[in-house]
Residue, then its C-alpha position, 0 to 999 in steps of 0.5 A: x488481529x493486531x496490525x502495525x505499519x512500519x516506515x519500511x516502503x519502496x517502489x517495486x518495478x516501477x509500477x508499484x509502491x511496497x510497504x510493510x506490515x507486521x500482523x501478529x508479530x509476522x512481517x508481512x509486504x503489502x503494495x498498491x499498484x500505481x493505476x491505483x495511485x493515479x485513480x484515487x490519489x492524484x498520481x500523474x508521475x511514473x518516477x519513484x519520487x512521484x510514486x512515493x510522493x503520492x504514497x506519502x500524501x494518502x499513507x493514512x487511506x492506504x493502510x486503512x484499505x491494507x488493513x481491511x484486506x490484511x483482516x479478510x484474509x487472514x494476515x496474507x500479503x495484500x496487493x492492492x488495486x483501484x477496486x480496493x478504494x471504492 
């Protein structure tokens, strides 16, 4: 299955931070959730700048856990939660 990440990404009422994936050709969004942010990234802010900041700094551990996701269930839309980084 081949997954790219694009640079496309935006904080999603306030307590998400959305980004995308093309999975085969498909345009796929994916997020990780701010309680997962601040459990394993080191977020204390609740801003957009603060979220997208911490998504920035840990983009690379946020793909791969998206990626592993992405690949179990078969390309879907991947919500990521503090349980996806144990």
């Amino acid at each position: 299955m081949t997954i790219e990440f694009t640079s496309r990404r935006h904080v999603v009422a306030a307590s998400r931070v959305a980004f995308e994936a093309t999975v085969e050709g498909k345009e796929v969004w994916c997020s990780v959730s701010i309680d997962a942010l601040n459990d394993h990234f080191g977020n204390t802010g609740t801003s957009s700048h603060d979220l997208i900041a911490a998504f920035e700094g840990n983009r690379r551990k946020i793909e791969d856990a998206a990626r592993r996701v992405l690949q179990r269930n078969g390309g879907q839309s991947v919500e990521l939660e503090t349980r996806d980084f144990h």
